[in-house]
Structures are given as structure tokens and as C-alpha cells.
N, C-alpha and C positions, 0 to 999 in steps of 0.2 A: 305280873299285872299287865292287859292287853289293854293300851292305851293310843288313838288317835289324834296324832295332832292337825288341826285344818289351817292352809294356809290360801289366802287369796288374792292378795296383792305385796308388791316389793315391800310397802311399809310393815306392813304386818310381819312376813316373814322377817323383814330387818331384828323386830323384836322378838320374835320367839325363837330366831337361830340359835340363841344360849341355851334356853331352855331346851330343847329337844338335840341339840350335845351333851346335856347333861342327861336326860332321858337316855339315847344310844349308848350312856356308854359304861350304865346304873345297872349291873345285872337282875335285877327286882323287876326292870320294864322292858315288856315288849313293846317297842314305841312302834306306828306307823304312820307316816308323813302322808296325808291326803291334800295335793296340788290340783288347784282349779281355779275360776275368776280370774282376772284379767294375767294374770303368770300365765295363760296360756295364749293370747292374744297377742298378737305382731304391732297391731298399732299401740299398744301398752307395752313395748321393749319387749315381749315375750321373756318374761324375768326367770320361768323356771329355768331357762339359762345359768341364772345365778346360783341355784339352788343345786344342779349340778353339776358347776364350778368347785364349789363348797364340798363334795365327798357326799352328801345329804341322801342316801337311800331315798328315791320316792315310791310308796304304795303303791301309789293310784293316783290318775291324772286323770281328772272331772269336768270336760267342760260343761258350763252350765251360760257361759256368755256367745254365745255364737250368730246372735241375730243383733242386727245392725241397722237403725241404734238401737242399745242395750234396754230394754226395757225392765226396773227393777219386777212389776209382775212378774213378770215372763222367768227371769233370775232365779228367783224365790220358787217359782211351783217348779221347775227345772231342777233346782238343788235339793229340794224334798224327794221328787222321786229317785232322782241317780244317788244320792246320799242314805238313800233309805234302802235298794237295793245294797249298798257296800256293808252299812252296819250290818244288816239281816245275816251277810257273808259270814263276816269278821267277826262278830259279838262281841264286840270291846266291853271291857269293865267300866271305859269312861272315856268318855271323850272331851277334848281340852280346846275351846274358843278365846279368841281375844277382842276385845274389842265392842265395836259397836256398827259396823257397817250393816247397809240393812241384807246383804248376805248371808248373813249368822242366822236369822231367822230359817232359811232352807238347809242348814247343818245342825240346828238345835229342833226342832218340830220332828223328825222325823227320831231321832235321839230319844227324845220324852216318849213318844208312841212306843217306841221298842223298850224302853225302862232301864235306858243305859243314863247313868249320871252325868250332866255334864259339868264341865271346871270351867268354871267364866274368869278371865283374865281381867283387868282393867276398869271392873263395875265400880257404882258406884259415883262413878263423874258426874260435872256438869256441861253443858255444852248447849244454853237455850236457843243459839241461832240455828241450831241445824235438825235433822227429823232424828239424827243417831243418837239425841235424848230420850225419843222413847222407844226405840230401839233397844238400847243398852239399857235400861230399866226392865224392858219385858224379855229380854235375855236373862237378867237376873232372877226373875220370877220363875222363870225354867231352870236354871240350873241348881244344883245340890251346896258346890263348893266354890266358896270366892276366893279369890287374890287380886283384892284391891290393892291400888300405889301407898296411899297413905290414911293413918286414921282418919281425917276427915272422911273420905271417900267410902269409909269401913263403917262409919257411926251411919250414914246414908243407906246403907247395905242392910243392917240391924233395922233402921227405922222402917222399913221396906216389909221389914217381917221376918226376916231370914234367918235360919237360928244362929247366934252367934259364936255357936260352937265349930262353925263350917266358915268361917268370916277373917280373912289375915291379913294384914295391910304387912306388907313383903316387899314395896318400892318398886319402884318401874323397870322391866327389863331391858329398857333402852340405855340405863344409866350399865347397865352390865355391858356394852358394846363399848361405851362412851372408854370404859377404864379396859378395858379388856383387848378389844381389838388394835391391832397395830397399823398406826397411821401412816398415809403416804408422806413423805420430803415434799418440801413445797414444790423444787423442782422437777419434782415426778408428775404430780399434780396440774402443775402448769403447762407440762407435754401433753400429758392425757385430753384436759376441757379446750388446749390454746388460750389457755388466758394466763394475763399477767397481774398476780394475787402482790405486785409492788406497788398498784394503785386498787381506788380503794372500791370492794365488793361486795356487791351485797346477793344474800342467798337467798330468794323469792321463791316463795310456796304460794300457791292462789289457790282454794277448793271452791265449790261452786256452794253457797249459803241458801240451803236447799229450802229453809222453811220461807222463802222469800222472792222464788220463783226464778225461773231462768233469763226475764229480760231485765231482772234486779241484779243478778249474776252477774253479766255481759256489761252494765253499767258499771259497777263497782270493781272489775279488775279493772277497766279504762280506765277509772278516775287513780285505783293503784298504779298502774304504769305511769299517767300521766305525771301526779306527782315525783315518781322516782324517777322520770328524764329531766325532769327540771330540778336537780342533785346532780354532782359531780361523781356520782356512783355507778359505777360497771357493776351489770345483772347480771346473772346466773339464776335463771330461773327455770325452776325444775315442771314437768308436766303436772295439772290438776289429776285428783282418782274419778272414777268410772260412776259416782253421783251424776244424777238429774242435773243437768248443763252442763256436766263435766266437757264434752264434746265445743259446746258453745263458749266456754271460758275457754279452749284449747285453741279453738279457730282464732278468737280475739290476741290470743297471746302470739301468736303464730304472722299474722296481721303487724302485729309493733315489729316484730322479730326482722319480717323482711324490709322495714322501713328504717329500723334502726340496727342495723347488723354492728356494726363496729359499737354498739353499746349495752348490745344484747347476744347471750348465750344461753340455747335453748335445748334442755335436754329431755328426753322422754324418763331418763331413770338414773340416778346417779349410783345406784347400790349403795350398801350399808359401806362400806371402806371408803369412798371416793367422798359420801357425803359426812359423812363423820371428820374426815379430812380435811372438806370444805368450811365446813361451823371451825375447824383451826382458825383456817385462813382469814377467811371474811371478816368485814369489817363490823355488818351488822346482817340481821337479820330478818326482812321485813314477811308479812301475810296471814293468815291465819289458821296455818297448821298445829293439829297435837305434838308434833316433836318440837318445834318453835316454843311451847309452853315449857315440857315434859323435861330435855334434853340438850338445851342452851345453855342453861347457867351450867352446866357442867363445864362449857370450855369460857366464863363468863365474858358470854358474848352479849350486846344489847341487843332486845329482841323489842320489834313491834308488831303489836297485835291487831288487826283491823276488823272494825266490826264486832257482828252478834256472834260468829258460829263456834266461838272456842269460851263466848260469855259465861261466867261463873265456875269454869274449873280453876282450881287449883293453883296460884299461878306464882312462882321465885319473885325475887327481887329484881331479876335482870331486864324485865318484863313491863313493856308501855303500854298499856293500851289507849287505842282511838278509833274515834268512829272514822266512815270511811268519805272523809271530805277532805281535798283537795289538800289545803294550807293546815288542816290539821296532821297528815298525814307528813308533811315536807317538817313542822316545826316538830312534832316528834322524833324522825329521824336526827334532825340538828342534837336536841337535847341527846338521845342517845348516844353518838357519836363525840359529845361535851365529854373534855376532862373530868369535868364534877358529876358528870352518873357514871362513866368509867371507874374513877377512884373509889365509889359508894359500892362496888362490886368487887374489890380488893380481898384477898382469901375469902369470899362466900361460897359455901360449901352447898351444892345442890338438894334443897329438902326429898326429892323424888326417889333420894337412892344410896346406895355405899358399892354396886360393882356383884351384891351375892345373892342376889333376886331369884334367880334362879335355881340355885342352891339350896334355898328355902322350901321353894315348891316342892320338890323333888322328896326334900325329908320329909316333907309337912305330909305328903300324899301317901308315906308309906303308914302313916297313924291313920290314915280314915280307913272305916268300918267299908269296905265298897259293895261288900255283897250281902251286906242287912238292908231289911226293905226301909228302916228309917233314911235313908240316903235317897229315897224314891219319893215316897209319903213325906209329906212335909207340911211341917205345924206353923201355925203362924205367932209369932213371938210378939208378946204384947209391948205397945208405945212405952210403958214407965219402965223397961230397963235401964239399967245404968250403963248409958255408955261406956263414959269415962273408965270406970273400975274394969269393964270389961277389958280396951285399947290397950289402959297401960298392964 
């Protein structure tokens, strides 16, 4: 089976490096790694560095971001055409997305034209502050085959219409890095960032809350950093992704960074090792990242949530949410960092996963039908099914 994995940014690949080691090395697949979006770009760490570091065969290297600044337009009719010459090439039996950025749309459009199946990773979610809710819904409408994280996410996927013969809540393949990958020594860690993880740190994700425009953006990291200098908390705060103000949440962070150096450490890209490492380390976790949701209680860290852009997924126990105001932002962290929500996270076992995510996929994909045209044609599956009966 001739199969395409796409990868666009260091997150993304973070999570599907399992999967497409288990793809390479399955002789049933011919896998081939399609690298493009910001992994090709210098001011975005140029991450397919990363990619091969890791041994990672790559394809095909696709730029589709080369105009500055990135316009997602521009993105999207770019990756349709150069993604549509590659399949035309290669005729994959299917091809394998994750996600929700609105990129996927110029890897999946062009896919559906050519009548090649695609595997959507990750559907299913919620996520009301930001535009990758309906993104990742009309990604699902295209694709044939899901691998949602969990039933919920699976029951969402069926009400959508999707037949549920094609629908696997499989858990998150971040949870497969979390158990799997081997962690740096604190004192490796501490050489690498220069920081000293004996006082206390916090690991800062800020994305840009796209449905709410970019001088709402610009405002609400302020009001996050300002909150978190007024903590006794040393920052490690990783770069925003390549969304609508990404650029302008970057300047801002960059901005505190030289006024507060000795309180702030500012990196373009921590890789899956370093930052897997880091969730060890840290004390908490403050912003409003998917892996802050997804990928926290595994090492049970307190995680805060700020804002609308991660509202309504899925969320652990480890997990505060608050809006993005000053004194609510400071007293959550306090709570978080409390004995008594520490102890309340005592053996909690991450709902997102067990470590074999990928595993799954892998099997699950050698049973589908891929070159019957029901994989293409697709019925729309009426509201009164029975979830439940289905999931379990």
C-alpha cells in the first residue's frame, strides 16, 4: 500500500513521528514523507533539520510558504497546485493528515479531485476560539478514514455523517512520544536551554486566537506575560505557529524577552525530545496550546488554559481553565501550583492514550477496503444511530 504522510510544522511532525516509524518499517507500506510549511522556513527554526536528524527518509520538500508575510490564501491555492502535481506523480492509495491547521485544506482538495482517500488524524475535536474548528470539520467531510483521540471526539465524527465503519477513537499519538521517547537528565537540559530547572518554570505556549483578530492577539499575550512576571516563575516560552498574527504575537514576545532577559528564555522550537523533557522539568504549564490539553497529565503537570482557542476540547484533570484577565490568570497559577491540586493529580492516568496509537493505525489500515469505490462515494449516515453501542 502506497501511502503519503504530510507534515508541516515541528508540532505536527512531533506527533506523527510514531506513526510513520511504524509505517517504514511495516512491509505492507510504502510510506512517503511529504515535508513543506513552515519546516522549510529559517525564521520558523527550519525544523526539517529535525526530521533529518531522526533517519526520516523525506519525499518531497514542498514549499508552499515563501511570501512574506505568510498569507493563508496565498498558502492554500500554493499547496493545491504543487500537492496536486506530487499525487498526479505518485498515485498513493491514501493519504494520511493530522490535524486541523488551515494548510490541510491545500493537501486534502487536491486529494479528493484525484480520488485518492484521505486518513484524517485528530478529527473530531473542539476548539471554538480559533478558525481550525471549521477547518478540521471540513477536513473530516473530505476524508474516507478517521482516527479520532477519544470516543467523544468519535461520537462527533458519526453525528457529522461519516460512516462508522471508517471512525476509531485510537488516542492521541502524542501520548505515544510521552511513554516512548527517551528523556534528557535534567542536567543535560539545563546545558542545552541555560536554564536552571532548581527554580521554578514555567513552559509558555501563546498561539494567536485567530477567530478574534490580530490586535485581540497582541493584547492578550501582554496581559499573559504580564501576569506571569508578576510570579516568581522563570519562562521558557516556546515560538507561536504561522496563524493570522502569529508574526505579531512573535514581535510582542520578543519585545518582553529583551526587557526581561534574565526571566525570560525564548526559543523558536524546542523539538519533540527537549520539549517532552521540559513538561518533566517544569513546574507548570501556562497558554493555550493542544499539547498543554492533549499531553500534560501524562507527566501530571498543572496545566493552564487561557482563553477561547482550545474551548470545548477534551480536557484531563490536570487542566484549569481561565479567561484571559490579569488576576485571574495569576490566581490560577497559585491554585495550580497548591499542594491540594497537586495531590488531586496523584496516580491520574492520562484519558488521551496508553503509548500504542500508532500501532493501531497501522493494523486498523491493513482491514480497509482502499481500492473499492465505497472508500470514495460516501453515504451519509443518519442522526439516530447508536453511538454508544457503536464506541464500546
Amino acid at each position: 500500500m502506497k501511502v503519503a504522510v504530510v507534515t508541516s510544522t515541528r508540532a505536527e511532525y512531533g506527533l506523527l513521528h510514531p506513526l510513520i516509524t511504524e509505517l517504514l518499517k511495516d512491509s505492507f507500506y510504502e510510506c512517503q514523507l511529504l515535508v513543506t510549511g513552515t519546516h522549510l522556513r529559517e525564521d520558523y527554526g527550519y525544523t526539517v533539520k529535525a526530521i533529518e536528524e531522526d533517519g526520516i527518509p523525506i519525499a518531497y520538500r514542498i514549499p508552499i510558504m515563501e511570501q512574506t508575510p505568510i498569507e493563508p490564501e496565498a498558502v492554500v491555492a500554493c499547496a493545491i497546485i504543487r500537492f496536486g502535481e506530487v499525487y498526479r506523480k505518485e498515485k498513493y492509495d491514501a493519504v494520511i493528515l493530522l490535524g486541523d491547521r488551515y494548510e490541510l485544506f491545500g493537501f486534502a482538495v487536491p486529494a479528493l479531485f484525484q480520488l485518492i482517500p484521505i486518513v484524517h488524524i485528530h478529527g473530531g475535536e473542539c476548539t471554538e476560539g480559533a478558525i481550525d474548528e471549521q477547518i478540521r470539520h471540513a477536513i473530516t467531510k473530505m476524508a474516507s478514514v478517521h482516527f479520532p483521540s477519544v470516543p467523544d471526539n468519535a461520537k462527533r465524527i458519526i453525528q457529522m455523517g461519516e460512516n462508522p465503519q471508517y471512525v476509531h477513537a485510537v488516542g492521541a499519538l502524542g501520548i505515544d512520544n510521552v511513554l516512548k521517547v527517551p528523556l534528557m537528565g535534567i542536567q543535560e537540559l539545563e546545558k542545552e536551554l541555560k536554564i536552571d530547572f532548581g527554580r521554578a518554570v514555567a513552559l509558555v505556549t501563546y498561539h494567536p486566537v485567530t477567530l478574534e483578530g490580530v490586535e485581540s492577539s497582541i493584547e492578550q499575550i501582554r496581559i499573559v506575560l504580564e501576569a506571569l512576571l508578576k510570579t516568581e516563575l522563570y519562562l521558557l516560552i516556546t515560538m507561536p505557529n504561522s496563524d493570522p498574527g502569529g508574526n505579531a504575537v512573535d514581535q510582542e514576545i520578543r519585545n518582553y524577552y529583551m526587557r526581561y532577559p534574565d526571566r525570560i528564555t525564548y526559543v523558536a522550537s524546542l523539538g519533540q525530545r527537549r520539549y517532552l523533557s521540559a513538561l518533566k522539568y517544569a513546574k507548570i504549564v501556562v497558554g493555550n496550546s493542544s499539547s498543554g490539553i492533549i499531553e500534560t497529565a501524562s507527566f501530571l503537570i498543572p496545566t493552564i488554559d487561557i482563553g477561547n482557542r482550545q474551548k470545548g476540547r477534551f480536557a484531563p484533570r490536570n487542566i484549569i481553565h481561565c479567561e484571559c484577565r490579569m488576576e485571574e490568570i495569576i490566581q490560577s497559577i497559585e491554585y495550580g501550583l497548591s499542594e491540594e491540586f497537586r495531590d488531586d493529580l496523584s496516580e491520574y492516568e492520562n484519558p488521551y492514550g496508553d503509548g500504542h496509537t500508532a500501532e493501531r493505525i497501522v493494523s486498523l489500515m491493513k482491514e480497509i477496503p482502499w481500492k473499492e469505490k465505497r472508500m470514495i462515494y460516501k453515504s451519509f449516515q443518519s442522526i439516530d444511530f447508536n453511538y454508544d453501542s457503536h464506541i464500546k
